[in-house]
C-alpha positions as semicolon CSV with decimal commas, in nm:
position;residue;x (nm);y (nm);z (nm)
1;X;11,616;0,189;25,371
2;X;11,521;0,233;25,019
3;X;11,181;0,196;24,785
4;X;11,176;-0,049;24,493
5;X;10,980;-0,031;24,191
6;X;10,940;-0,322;23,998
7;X;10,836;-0,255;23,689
8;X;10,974;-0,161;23,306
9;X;11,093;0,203;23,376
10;X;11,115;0,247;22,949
11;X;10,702;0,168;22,971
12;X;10,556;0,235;23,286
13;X;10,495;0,626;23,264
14;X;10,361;0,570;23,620
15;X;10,749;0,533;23,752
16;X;10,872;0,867;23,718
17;X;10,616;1,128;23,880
18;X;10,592;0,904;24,222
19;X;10,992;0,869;24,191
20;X;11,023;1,210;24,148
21;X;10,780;1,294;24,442
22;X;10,971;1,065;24,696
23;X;11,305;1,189;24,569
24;X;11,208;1,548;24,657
25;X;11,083;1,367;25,007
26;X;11,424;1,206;25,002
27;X;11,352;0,845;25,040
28;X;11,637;0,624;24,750
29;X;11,400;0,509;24,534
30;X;11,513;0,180;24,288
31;X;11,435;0,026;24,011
32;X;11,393;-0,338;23,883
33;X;11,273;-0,475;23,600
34;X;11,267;-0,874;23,643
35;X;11,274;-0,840;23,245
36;X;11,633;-0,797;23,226
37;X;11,688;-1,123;23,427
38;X;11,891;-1,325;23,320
39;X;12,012;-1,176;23,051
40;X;12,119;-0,854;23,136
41;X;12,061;-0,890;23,573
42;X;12,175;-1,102;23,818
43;X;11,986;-1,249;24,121
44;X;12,182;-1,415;24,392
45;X;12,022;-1,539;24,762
46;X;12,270;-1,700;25,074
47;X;12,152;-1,805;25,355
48;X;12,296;-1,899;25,691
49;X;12,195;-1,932;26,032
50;X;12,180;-1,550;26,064
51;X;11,908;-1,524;25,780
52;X;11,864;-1,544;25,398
53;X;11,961;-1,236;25,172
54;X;11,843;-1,162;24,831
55;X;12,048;-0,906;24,626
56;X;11,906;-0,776;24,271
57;X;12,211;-0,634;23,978
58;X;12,166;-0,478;23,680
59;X;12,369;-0,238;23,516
60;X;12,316;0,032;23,741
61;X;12,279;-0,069;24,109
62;X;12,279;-0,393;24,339
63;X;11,950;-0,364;24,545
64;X;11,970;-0,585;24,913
65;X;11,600;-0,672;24,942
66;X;11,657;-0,670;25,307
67;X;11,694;-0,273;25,293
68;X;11,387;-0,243;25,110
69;X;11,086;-0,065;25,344
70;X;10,801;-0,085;25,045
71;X;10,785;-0,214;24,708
72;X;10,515;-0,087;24,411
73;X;10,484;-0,388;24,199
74;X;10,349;-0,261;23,882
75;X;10,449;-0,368;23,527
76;X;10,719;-0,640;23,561
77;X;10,869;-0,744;23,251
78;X;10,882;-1,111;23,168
79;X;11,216;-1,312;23,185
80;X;11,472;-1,306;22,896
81;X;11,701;-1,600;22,776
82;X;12,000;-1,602;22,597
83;X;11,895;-1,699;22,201
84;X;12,142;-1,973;22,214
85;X;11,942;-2,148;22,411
86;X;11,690;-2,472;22,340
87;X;11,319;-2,382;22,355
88;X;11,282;-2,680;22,571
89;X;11,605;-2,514;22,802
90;X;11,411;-2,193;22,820
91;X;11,103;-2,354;22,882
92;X;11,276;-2,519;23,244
93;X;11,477;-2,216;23,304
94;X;11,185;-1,991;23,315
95;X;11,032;-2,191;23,530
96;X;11,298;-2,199;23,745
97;X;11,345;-1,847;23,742
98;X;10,937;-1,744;23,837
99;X;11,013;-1,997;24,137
100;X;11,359;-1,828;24,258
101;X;11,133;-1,440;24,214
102;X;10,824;-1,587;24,386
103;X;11,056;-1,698;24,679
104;X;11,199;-1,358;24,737
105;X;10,939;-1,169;24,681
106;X;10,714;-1,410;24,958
107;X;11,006;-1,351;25,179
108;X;11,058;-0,974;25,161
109;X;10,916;-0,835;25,463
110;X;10,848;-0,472;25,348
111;X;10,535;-0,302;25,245
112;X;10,398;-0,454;24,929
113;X;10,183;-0,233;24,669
114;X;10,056;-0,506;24,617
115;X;10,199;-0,848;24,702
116;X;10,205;-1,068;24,368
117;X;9,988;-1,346;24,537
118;X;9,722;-1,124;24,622
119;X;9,743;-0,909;24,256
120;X;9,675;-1,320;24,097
121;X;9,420;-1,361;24,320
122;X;9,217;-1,051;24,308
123;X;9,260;-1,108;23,914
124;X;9,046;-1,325;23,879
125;X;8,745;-1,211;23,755
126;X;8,501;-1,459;23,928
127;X;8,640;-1,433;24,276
128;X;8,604;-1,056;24,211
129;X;8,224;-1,054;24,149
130;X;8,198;-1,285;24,441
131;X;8,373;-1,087;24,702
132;X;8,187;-0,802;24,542
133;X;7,828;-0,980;24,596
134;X;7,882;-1,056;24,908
135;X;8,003;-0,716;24,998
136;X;7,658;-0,528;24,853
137;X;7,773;-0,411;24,516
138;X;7,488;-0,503;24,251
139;X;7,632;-0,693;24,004
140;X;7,518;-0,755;23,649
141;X;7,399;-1,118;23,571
142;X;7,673;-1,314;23,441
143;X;7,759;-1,661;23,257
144;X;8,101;-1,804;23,198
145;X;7,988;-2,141;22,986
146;X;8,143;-2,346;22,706
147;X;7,776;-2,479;22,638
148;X;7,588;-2,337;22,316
149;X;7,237;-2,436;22,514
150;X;7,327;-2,279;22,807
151;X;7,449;-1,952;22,636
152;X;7,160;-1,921;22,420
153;X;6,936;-1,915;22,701
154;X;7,104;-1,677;22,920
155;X;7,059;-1,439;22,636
156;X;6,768;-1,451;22,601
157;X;6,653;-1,401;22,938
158;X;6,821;-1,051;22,908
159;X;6,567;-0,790;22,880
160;X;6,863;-0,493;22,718
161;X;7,051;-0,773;22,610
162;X;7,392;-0,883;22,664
163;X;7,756;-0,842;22,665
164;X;8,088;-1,090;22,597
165;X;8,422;-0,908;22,716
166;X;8,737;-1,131;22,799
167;X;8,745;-1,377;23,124
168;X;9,110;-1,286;23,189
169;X;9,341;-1,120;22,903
170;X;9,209;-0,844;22,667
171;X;9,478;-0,868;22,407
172;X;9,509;-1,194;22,125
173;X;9,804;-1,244;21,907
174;X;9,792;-1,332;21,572
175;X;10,012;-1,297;21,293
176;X;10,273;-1,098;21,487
177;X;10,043;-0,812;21,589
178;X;9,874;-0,827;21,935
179;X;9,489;-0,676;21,915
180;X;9,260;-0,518;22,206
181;X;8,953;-0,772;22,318
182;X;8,738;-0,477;22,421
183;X;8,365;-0,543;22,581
184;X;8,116;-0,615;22,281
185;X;7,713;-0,588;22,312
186;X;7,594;-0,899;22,138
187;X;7,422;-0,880;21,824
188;X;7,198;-1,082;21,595
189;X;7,529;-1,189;21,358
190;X;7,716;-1,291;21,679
191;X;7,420;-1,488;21,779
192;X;7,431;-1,637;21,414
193;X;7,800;-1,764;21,523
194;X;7,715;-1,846;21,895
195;X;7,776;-2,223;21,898
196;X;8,167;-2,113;21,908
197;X;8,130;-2,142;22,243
198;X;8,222;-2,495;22,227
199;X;8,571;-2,397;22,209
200;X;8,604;-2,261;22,537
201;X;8,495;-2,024;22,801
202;X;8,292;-1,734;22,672
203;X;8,251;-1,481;22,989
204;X;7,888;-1,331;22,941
205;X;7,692;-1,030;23,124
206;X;7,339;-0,908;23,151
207;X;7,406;-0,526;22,944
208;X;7,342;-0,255;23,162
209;X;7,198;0,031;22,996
210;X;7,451;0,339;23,169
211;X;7,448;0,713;23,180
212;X;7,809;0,712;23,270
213;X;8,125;0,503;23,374
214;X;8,284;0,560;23,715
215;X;8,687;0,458;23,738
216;X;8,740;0,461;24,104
217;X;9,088;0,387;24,206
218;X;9,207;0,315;24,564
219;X;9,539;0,405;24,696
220;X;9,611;0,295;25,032
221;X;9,279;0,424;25,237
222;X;9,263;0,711;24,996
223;X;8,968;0,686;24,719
224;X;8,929;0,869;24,407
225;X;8,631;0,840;24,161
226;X;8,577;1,028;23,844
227;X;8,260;0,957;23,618
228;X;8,351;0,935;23,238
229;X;8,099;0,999;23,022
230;X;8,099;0,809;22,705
231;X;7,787;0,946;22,573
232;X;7,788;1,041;22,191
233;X;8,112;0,838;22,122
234;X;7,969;0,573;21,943
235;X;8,147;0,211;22,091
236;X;8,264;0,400;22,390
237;X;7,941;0,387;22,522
238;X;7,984;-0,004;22,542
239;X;8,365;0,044;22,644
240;X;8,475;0,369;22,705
241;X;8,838;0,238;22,605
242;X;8,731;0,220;22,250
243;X;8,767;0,604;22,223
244;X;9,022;0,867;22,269
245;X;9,027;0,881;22,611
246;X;9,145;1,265;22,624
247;X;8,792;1,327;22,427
248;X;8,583;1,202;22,716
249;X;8,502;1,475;23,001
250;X;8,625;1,317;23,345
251;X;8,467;1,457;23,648
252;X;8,568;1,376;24,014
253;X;8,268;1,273;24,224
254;X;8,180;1,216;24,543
255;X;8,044;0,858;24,602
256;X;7,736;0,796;24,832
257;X;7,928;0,692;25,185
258;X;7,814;0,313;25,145
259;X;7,945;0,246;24,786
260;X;8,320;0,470;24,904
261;X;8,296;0,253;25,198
262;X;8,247;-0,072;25,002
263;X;8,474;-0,007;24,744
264;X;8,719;0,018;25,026
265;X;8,654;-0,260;25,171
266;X;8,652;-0,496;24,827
267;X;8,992;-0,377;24,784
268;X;9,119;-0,460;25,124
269;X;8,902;-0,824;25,071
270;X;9,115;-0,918;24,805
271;X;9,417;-0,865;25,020
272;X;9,512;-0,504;24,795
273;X;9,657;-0,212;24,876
274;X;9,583;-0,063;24,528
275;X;9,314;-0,084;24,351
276;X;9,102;0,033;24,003
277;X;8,696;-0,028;24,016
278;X;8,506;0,012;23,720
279;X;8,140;0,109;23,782
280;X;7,855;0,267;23,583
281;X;7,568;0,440;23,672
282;X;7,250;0,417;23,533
283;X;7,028;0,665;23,435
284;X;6,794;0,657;23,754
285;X;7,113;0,657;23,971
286;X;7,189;0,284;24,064
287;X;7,521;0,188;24,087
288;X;7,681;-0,165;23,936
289;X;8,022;-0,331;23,966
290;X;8,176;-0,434;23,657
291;X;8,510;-0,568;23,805
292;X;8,846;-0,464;23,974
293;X;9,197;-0,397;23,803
294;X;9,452;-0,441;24,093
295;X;9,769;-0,294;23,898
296;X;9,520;-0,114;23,667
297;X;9,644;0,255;23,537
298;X;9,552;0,600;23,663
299;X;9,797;0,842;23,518
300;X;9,571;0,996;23,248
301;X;9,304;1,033;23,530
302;X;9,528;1,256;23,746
303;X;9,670;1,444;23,417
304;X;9,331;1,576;23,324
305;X;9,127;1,579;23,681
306;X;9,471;1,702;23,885
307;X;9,373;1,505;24,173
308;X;9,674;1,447;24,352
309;X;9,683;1,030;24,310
310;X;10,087;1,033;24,245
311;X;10,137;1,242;24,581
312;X;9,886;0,994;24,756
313;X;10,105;0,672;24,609
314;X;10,413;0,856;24,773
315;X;10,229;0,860;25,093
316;X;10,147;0,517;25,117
317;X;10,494;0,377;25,007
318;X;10,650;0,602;25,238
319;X;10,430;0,497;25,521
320;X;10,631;0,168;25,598
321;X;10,961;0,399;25,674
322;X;10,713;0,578;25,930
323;X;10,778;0,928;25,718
324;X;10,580;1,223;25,800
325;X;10,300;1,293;25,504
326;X;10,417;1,637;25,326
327;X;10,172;1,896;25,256
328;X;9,996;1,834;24,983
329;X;10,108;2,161;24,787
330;X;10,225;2,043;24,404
331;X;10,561;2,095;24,414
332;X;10,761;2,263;24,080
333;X;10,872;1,921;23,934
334;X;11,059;2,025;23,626
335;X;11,322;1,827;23,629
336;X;11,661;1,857;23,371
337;X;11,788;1,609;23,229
338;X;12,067;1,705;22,995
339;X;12,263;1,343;23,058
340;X;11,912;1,194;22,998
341;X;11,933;1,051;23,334
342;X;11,690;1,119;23,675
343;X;11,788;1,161;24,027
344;X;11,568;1,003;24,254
345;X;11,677;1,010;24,586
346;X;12,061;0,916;24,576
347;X;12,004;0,734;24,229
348;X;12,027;0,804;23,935
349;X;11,853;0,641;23,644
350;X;11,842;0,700;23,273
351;X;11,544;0,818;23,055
352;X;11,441;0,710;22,751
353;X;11,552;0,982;22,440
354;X;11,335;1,312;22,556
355;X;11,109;1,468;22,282
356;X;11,411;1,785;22,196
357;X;11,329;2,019;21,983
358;X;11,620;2,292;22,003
359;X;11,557;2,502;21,708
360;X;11,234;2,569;21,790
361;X;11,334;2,621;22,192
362;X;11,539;2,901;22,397
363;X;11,702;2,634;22,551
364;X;11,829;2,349;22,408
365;X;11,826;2,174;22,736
366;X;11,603;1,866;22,740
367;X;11,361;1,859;23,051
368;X;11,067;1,599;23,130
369;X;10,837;1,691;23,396
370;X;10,734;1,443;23,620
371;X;10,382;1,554;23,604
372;X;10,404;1,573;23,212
373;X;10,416;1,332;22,947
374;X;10,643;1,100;22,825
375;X;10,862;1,084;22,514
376;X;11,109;0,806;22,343
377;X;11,214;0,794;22,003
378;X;11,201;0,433;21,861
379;X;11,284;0,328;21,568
380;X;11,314;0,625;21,388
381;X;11,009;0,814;21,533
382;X;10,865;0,990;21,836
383;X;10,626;0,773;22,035
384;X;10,380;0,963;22,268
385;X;10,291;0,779;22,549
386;X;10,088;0,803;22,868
387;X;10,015;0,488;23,084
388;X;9,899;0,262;22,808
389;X;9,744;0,525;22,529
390;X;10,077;0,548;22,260
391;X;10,122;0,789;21,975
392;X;10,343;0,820;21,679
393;X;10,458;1,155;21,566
394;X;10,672;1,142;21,274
């Protein structure tokens, strides 16, 4: 039995330290990328009286999905067509293609981290604040309206004013380039230009004034909260994205017992086994929900905090096999890579170009560690990344 990822191993820096963590367990541990289908993989399901079996190709292994005993779902790409092709033939094909993936994946009877149906569902903001609600979380006031009236006067019945952020997705496209919606206090030249509404829905919240932000993500039955404080950093303290996220001290916390307990219990609501919950705190100690990412990141939080959240994703995909938890002592995960490849379990799978320096090294051995950082060279530079936060280096 084997563990799938599925997920763009080239830009998901959360791949390689829980790969590397179940290799050293020695589970096989696959990769995926629905991306490369159907140009560059190959999906093919039979089925006869004795059952139905999927099998997943791509260049460097053919994956039964019937051998599978848990699954992360994290970043899957989206489906590539030959350029040849009519945009009205890639139009059908692709949705033929999200039906044939949807089937297998609904059929696959291993662990799922989390199942695609349930990451849809729990994505959507308003069933989050409901479930939320009705679970005891306070929740900041909230409009979703396409009605100038109607947002005018939810404004104004905000004492600290208000907030617009994004419904659904935080990035727009325009002119090529793809841009960051980020969470925006209102002010008197957006109210100037508030009748825009009219053009569709505008997702509004009652501001909260907050001493700090509180990521808490959920692995399995494991919780881990750190409070971020924002203060000083200018927009940050709006949307603590909007700064440089290694410039804001993270501290793990303790929650009060009710709020861990909830927070469990949201994520299990909405059918998760994963799960990211942004909170703040205000100054007099009340918590609020903001809302739930359920394939949200976490790899910068256990680079600066060290909690062990890759060790504790290893647990809970290895739990479906019935493997015995480890100790939780870090092992030494320097791992070479002079091929620029990875073995994980009996796999191996290539890395991107690894950040080499040999003049200025002993060895002129590349290594990554799987606790590290990641490096690929694109395009004629170095790009820095880790989870989503991306730097060029000449």
């Amino acid at each position: 039995m084997s563990i799938l990822f599925i997920s763009e191993l080239e830009l998901d820096a959360h791949l390689l330290p829980v790969a590397a963590e179940l290799g050293r367990r020695g589970h096989d541990v696959a990769v995926f990328n629905p991306g490369d289908f159907p140009s560059k993989a190959t999906i093919t399901v039979s089925g006869s009286a004795g059952g139905q079996r999927a099998l997943l190709s791509n260049s460097l292994q053919t994956i039964d999905l019937n051998d599978v005993q848990s699954v992360w779902y994290r970043r899957p790409g989206t489906f590539t067509f030959a350029p040849e092709l009519e945009q009205a033939e890639r139009a059908w094909l692709r949705d033929e293609a999200t039906d044939l993936v949807g089937a297998i994946w609904a059929n696959s009877r291993a662990l799922w981290v989390s199942e695609p149906r349930a990451i849809r569902f729990a994505d959507l903001k308003l069933v989050q604040l409901a479930a939320a609600a009705e679970l005891g979380f306070a929740t900041p006031n909230y409009l979703v309206t396409n009605d100038p009236t109607a947002a005018h006067g939810f404004i104004d019945a905000q004492p600290d004013g208000a907030i617009v952020k994004a419904l659904n997705y935080p990035t727009i496209e325009r002119d090529g380039a793809a841009g960051m919606i980020y969470t925006h206090r209102l002010t008197a030249a957006d109210l100037a230009e508030l009748d825009a509404v009219r053009y569709g829905p505008a997702f509004f919240q009652q501001y909260i004034p907050k001493r700090y932000d509180l990521r808490v993500t959920v692995i399995g039955d494991r919780l881990f909260a750190v409070r971020i404080d924002p203060r000083g950093h200018g927009d940050a303290e709006v949307d603590f994205r909007r700064a440089e996220i290694f410039d804001l001290p993270h501290t793990p916390v303790e929650l009060p017992r009710k709020l861990h307990d909830a927070c469990l219990a949201l994520t299990a609501a909405l059918g998760l086994q994963f799960g990211a919950i942004d909170l703040v705190q205000t100054a007099d100690g009340e918590y609020f929900f903001l809302e739930i990412n359920p394939n949200g990141q976490w790899y910068w939080i256990e680079m600066m905090t060290e909690l062990p959240m890759a060790r504790a994703m290893a647990d809970l995909l290895e739990r479906a096999g019935g493997a015995a938890v480890l100790p939780t002592k870090a092992p030494n995960t320097s791992l070479a890579s002079s091929a620029r490849t990875l073995a994980i379990g009996a796999q191996t799978l290539p890395l991107p170009q690894v950040l080499a320096e040999p003049a200025a090294q002993e060895s002129s051995q590349p290594t990554l560690s799987a606790t590290g950082v990641w490096f690929a060279r694109r395009a004629g530079r170095y790009q820095f990344r880790l989870g989503d936060i991306e730097r060029d280096r000449p």
